[in-house]
C-alpha positions as CSV (number, residue, x, y, z in Angstrom):
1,X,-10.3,-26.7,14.5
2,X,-11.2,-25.3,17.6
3,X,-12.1,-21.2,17.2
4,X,-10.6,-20.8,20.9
5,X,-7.4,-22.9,19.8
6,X,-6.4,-20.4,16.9
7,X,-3.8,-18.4,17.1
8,X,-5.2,-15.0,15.4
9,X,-2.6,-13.3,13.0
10,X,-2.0,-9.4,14.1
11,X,0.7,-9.0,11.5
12,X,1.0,-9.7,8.2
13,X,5.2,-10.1,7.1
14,X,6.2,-9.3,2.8
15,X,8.3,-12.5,2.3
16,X,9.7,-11.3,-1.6
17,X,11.8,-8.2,-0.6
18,X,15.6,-9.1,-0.4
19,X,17.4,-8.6,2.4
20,X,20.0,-5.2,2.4
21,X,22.9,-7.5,2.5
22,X,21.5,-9.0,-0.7
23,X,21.4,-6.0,-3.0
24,X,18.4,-4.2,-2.2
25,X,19.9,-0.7,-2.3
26,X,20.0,-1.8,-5.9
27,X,16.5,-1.7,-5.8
28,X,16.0,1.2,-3.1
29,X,17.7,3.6,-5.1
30,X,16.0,3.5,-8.4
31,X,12.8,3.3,-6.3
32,X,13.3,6.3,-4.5
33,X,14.1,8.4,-7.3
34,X,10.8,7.0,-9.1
35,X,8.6,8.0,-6.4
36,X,10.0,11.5,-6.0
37,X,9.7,11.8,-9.6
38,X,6.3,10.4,-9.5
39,X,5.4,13.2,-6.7
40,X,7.3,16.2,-7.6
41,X,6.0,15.7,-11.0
42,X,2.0,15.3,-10.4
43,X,2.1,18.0,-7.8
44,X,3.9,20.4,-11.0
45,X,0.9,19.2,-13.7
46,X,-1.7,19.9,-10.2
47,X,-0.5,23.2,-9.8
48,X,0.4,24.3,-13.3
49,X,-3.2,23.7,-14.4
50,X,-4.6,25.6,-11.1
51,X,-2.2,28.7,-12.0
52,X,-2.7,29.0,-15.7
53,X,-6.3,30.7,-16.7
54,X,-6.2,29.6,-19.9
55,X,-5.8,25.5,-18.4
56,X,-9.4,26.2,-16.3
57,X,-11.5,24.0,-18.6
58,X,-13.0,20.3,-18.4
59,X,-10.1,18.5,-19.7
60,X,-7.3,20.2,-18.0
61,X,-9.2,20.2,-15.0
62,X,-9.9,16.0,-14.9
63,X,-6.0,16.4,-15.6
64,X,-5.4,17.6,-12.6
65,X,-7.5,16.0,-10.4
66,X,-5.6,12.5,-12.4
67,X,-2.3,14.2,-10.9
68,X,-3.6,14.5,-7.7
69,X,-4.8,11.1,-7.4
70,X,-1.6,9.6,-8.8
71,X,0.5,11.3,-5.8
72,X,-1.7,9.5,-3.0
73,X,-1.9,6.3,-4.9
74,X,1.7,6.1,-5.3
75,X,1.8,7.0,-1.4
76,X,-0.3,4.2,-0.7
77,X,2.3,1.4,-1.3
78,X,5.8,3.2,-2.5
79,X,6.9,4.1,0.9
80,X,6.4,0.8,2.4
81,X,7.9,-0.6,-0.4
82,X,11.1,1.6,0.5
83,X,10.5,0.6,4.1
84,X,10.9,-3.0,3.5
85,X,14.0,-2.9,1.0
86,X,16.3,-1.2,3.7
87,X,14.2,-2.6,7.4
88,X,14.9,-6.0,8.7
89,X,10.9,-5.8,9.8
90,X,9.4,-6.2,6.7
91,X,5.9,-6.5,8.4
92,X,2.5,-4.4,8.6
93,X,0.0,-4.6,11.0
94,X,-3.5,-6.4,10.5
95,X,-5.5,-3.0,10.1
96,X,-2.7,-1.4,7.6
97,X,-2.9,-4.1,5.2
98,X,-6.4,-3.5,5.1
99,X,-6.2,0.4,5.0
100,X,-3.7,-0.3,2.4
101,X,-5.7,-2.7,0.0
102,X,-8.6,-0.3,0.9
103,X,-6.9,2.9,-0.1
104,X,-4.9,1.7,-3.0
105,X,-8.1,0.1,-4.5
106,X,-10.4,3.3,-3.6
107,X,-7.8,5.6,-5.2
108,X,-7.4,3.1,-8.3
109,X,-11.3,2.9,-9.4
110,X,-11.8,6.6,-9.2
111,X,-8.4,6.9,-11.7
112,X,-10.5,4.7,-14.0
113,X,-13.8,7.0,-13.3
114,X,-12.0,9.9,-13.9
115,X,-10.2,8.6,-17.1
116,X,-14.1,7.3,-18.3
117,X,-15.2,11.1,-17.8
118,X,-12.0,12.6,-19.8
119,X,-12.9,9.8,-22.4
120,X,-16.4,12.0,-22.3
121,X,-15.6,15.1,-22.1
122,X,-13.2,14.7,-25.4
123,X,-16.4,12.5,-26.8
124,X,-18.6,15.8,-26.8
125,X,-15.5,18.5,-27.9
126,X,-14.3,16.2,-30.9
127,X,-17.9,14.9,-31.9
128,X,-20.5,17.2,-30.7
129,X,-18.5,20.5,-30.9
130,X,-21.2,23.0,-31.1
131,X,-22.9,21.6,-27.9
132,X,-19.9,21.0,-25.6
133,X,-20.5,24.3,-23.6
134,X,-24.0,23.5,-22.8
135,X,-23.1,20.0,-22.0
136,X,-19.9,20.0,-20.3
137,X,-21.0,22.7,-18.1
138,X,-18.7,23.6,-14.4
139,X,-21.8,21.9,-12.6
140,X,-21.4,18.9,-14.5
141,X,-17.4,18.4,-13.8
142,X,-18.0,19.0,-10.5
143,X,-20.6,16.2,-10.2
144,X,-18.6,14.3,-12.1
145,X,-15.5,14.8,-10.3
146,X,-17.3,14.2,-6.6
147,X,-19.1,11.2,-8.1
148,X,-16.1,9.5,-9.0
149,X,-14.4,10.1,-5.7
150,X,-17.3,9.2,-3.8
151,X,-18.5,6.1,-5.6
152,X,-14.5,5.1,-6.0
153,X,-14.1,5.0,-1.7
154,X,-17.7,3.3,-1.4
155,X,-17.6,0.5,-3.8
156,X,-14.4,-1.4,-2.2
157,X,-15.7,-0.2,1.6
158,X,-18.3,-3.5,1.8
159,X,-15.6,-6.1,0.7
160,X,-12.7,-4.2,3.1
161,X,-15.3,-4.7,6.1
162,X,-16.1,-8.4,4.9
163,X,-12.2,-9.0,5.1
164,X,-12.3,-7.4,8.5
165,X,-14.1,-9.8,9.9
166,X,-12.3,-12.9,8.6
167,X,-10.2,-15.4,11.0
168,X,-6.3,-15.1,9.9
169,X,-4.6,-18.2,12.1
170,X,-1.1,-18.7,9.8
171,X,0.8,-18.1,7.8
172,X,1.0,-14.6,7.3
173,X,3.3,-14.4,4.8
174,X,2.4,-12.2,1.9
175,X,3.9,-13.2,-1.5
176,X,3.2,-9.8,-3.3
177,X,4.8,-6.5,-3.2
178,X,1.6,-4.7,-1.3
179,X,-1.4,-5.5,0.6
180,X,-3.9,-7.0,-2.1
181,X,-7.0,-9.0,-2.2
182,X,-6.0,-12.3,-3.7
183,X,-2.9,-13.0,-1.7
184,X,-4.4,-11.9,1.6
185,X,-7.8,-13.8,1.0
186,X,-5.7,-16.9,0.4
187,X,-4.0,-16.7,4.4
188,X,-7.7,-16.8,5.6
189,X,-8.5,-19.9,7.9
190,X,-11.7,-20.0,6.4
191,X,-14.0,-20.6,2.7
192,X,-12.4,-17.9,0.5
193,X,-14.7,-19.1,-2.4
194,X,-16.1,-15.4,-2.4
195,X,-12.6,-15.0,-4.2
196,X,-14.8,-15.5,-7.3
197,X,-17.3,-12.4,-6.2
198,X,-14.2,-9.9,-5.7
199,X,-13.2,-11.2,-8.9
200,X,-16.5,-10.4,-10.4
201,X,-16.9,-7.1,-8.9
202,X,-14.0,-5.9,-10.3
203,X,-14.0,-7.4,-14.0
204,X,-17.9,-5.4,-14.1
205,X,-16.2,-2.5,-12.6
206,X,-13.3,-2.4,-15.0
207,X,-14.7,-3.7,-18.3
208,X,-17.7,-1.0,-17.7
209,X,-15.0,1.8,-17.6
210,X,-12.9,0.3,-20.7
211,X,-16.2,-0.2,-22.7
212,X,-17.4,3.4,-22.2
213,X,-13.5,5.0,-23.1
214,X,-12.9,2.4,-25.9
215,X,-16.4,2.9,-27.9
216,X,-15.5,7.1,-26.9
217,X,-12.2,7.1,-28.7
218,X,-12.9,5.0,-31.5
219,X,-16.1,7.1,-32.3
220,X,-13.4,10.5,-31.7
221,X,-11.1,8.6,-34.1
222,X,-13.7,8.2,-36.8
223,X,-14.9,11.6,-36.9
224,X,-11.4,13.0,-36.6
225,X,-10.5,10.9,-40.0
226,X,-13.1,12.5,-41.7
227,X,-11.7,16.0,-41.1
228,X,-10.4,17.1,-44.2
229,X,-7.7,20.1,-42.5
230,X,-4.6,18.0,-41.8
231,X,-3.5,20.4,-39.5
232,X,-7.2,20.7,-37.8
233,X,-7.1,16.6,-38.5
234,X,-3.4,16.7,-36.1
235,X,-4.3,19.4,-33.8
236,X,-7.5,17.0,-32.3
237,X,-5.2,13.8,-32.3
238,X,-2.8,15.8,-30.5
239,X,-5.4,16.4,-27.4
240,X,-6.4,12.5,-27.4
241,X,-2.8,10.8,-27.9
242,X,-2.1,11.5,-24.2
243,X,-5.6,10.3,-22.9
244,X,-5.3,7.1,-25.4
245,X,-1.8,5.9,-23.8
246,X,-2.7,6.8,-20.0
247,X,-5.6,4.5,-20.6
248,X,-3.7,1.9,-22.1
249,X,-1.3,2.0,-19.9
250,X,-3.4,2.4,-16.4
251,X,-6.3,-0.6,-18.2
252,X,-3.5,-2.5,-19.5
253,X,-2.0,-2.9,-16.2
254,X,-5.4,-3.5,-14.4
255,X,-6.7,-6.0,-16.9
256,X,-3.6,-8.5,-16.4
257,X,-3.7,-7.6,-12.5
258,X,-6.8,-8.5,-11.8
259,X,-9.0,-9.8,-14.9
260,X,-7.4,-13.2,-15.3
261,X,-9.1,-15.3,-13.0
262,X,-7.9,-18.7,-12.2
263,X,-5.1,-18.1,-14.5
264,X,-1.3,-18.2,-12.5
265,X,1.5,-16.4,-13.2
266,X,5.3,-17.5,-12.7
267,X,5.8,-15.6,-9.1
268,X,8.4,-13.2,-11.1
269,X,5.9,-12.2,-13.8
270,X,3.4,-11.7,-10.9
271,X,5.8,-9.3,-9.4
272,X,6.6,-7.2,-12.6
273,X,3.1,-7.1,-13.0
274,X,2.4,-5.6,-9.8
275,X,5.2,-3.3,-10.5
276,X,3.7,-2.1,-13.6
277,X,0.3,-1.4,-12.3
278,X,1.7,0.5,-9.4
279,X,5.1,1.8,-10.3
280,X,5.6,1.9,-13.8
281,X,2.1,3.4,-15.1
282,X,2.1,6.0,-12.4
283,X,5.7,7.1,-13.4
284,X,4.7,8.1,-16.9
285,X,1.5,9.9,-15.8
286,X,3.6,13.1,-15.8
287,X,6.0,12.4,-19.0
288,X,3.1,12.1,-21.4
289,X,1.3,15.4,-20.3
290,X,4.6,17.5,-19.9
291,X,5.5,16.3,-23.7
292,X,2.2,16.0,-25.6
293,X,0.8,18.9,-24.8
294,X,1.9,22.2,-25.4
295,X,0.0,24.3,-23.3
296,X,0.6,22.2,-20.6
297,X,4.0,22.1,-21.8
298,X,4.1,26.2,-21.2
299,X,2.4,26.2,-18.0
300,X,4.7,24.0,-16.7
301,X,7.6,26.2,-17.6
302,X,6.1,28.8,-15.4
303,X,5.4,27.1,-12.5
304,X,8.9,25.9,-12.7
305,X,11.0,29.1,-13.9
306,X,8.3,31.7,-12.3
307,X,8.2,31.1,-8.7
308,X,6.4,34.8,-8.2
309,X,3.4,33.3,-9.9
310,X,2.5,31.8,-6.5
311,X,2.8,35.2,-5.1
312,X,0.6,36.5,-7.6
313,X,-2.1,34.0,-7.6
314,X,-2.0,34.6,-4.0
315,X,-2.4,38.3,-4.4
316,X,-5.3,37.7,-6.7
């Protein structure tokens, strides 16, 4: 065909959100209260650990930065999710599908970087003890914490510009709940055999990040058995129990998102799927610190019963 005779595509329209006649303030409602949840409580776990001295160390302060994260990846999609359930319009321009893929995906591989580094920081306390302030020194979080941010916004930057550049002639129907890869690549009017490559790039990306935390925990595991202190032996399962599930629960999601290749879902499990990875996981983010942790636990209560602690951090 013709390059002058396409008709380019400026819009992109989510074809699987029902229309408000059809019940989807059954799904708005649930939704909303999920993503104020979702906000309200990262921004408590952000600013709990930011108030509380005794919080300022490695782990709390990876924590944190997790919280923060959550609240703009969660902002990335969960508002336009809202958007479509109630608007007639359930479009998005060209250039916000792609900051939307591109943010969403930035946001989600520095998660996964961040949750590798609180993998190593508990690596060194559990089975290095004696070294963990000479290793995990305030230099070191910091690089660690600006190198996953900036390596997390950079990787996906090359394959968002590649999309850029793409001819999109029709359809521009989107069979997902968001802006993603796969379903966007296929409206392409074009070879979308570097499908494969994105695929590639990410199974590296993530398998790298699961390799590192799996061989870290199981290693923490193995020395914590060999503590002979039960209560020593529960207090250091205590600190890992909430990394452990975050990073089933965030990986799990991932890996059946986006590390199964050719293999096709029924269009429902797709969607659930996508729900899980970036609804569900996010949701529980701020239930297992608030309940597995007791400091975190009491420096929650403050932030929430003390409002004068503001006032006095600020006076500080």
């Amino acid at each position: 065909m013709d390059q002058e005779t396409l008709t380019m595509v400026t819009e992109f329209y989510f074809s699987d959100f029902p229309q408000f006649e059809n019940g989807s303030l059954f799904f708005f409602i649930p939704l909303l209260f999920i993503y104020i949840f979702i906000i309200v409580g990262n921004f408590v776990i952000f600013f709990a650990v930011q108030l509380d001295t005794r919080l300022h160390n490695p782990m709390y302060n990876f924590i944190s930065i997790f919280s923060f994260l959550e609240i703009w990846y969660t902002t990335v999609t969960i508002p336009k999710m809202l958007s479509n359930l109630v608007s007639e319009q359930k479009t998005i321009s060209f250039i916000g599908c792609l900051l939307q893929m591109y943010f969403f995906h930035s946001l989600g591989v520095t998660e996964a970087l961040v949750l590798t580094a609180m993998a190593i920081d508990r690596y060194v306390a559990i089975c290095n003890p004696l070294r963990y302030a000479i290793v995990m020194t305030p230099r070191l979080c910091t690089q660690l914490s600006i190198g996953s941010c900036i390596f997390g916004f950079l990787m996906l930057l090359p394959e968002i510009v590649w999309m850029s550049t793409l001819p999109f002639c029709g359809p521009n129907q989107i069979h997902q709940l968001f802006c993603d890869f796969e379903p966007v690549l296929h409206l392409a009017c074009t070879d979308t055999s570097m499908i494969l490559v994105e695929d590639v790039i990410h199974a590296i990306s993530i398998l790298t990040s699961v390799s590192i935390i799996t061989l870290s925990y199981l290693r923490i595991i193995t020395v914590i058995m060999r503590i002979p202190s039960g209560e020593s032996r529960q207090k250091a399962f205590s600190t890992c129990v909430a990394h452990i599930t975050i990073f089933l629960l965030f990986f799990g999601s991932v890996t059946l998102m986006y590390l199964r290749f050719s293999v096709t879902f029924p269009p429902i499990l797709d969607k659930a799927i996508a729900l899980m990875f970036a609804v569900l996981a996010p949701l529980f983010n701020p239930i297992i610190y608030s309940l597995r942790n007791r400091d975190m636990k009491d420096a929650i209560k403050k932030v929430l019963c003390s409002p004068k602690m503001f006032n006095v951090s600020g006076s500080q």
